[in-house]
N, C-alpha and C positions, 0 to 999 in steps of 0.2 A: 699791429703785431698781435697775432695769434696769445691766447695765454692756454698757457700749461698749468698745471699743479703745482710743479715748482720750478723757477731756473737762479740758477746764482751767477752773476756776473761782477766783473771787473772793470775799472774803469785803470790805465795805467797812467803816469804823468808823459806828457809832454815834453823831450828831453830834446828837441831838435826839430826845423821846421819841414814842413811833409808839403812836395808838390802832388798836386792831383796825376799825375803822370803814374806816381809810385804805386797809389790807390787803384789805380783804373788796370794797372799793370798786373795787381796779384793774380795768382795762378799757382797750381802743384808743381809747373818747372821753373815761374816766379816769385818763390814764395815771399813774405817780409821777411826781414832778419832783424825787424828788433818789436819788441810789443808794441811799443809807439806808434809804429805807424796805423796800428789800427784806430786812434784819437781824429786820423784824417778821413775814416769812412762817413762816407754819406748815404748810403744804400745799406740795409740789412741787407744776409747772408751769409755764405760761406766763404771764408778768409782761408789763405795757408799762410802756415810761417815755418820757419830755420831760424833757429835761436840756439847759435852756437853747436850744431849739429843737431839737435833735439828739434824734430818734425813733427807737423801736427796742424787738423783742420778744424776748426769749430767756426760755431756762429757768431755773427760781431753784427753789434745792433743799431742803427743808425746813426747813435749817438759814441760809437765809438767801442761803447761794452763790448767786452770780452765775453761771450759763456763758457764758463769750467763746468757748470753741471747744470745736468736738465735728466726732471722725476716727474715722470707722466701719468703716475702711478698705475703703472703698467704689472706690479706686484704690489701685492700688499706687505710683504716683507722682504728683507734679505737688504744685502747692502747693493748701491749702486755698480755697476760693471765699469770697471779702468781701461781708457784706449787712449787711443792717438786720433781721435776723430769723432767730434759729436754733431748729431743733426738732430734736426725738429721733430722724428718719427720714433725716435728711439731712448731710453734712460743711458745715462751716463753719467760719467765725471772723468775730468781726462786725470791722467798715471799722476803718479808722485813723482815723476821727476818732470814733468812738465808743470807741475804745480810749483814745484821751487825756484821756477824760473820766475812765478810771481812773489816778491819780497815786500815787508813792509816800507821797502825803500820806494817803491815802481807802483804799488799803490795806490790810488789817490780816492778811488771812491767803489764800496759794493752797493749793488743792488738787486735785491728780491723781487720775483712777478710769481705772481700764484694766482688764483682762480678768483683769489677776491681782489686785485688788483695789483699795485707796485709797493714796493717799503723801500726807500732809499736810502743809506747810511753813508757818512762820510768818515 
């Protein structure tokens, strides 16, 4: 995996079991519909999901990670730009109302990648 300057990711619980059919299947007219299923990625990339009407594409890492933001330091200041769609070329953080879709209930592990390597927090 490429490192950036900084990415913050997500790991979500595992709430129900995931066939590889579901995985192999995502797509913008398949997206997920719940965070979980991305815990069954085995390929980094671009994930879509529909989480109760709230759409939205980012990077999901081998291991399952979620990325909510990625700082390339592409600016030396200013705060990060909110979307509905983060990729590996550009600074981000996705919206505040896609962020509340991750709770401390859904959860289960963040991790830091920056230039001097990973910080894992559970």
């Amino acid at each position: 995996m490429n490192k950036y300057f900084c990415n913050i990711f997500l790991l979500v619980n595992l709430i129900f079991s995931l066939t590889l059919s579901v995985v192999a299947q995502n797509s913008a007219s398949n997206p997920f519909t719940s965070l979980g299923y991305a815990r069954g990625v085995t390929s980094a990339g671009t994930y879509y999901f529909n989480i109760g009407g709230t759409t939205f594409s980012t990077q999901v890492d081998a291991s399952g990670y979620i990325m909510v933001a990625i700082d390339l330091k592409s600016q030396e200041t200013g705060n990060l730009a909110q979307g509905t769609a983060l990729t590996t070329t550009a600074d981000g953080i996705l919206s505040s109302s896609i962020l509340s879709l991750f709770t401390t209930s859904t959860v289960d592990q963040l991790k830091v990648t920056s230039l001097l390597g990973d910080l894992d927090a559970v």
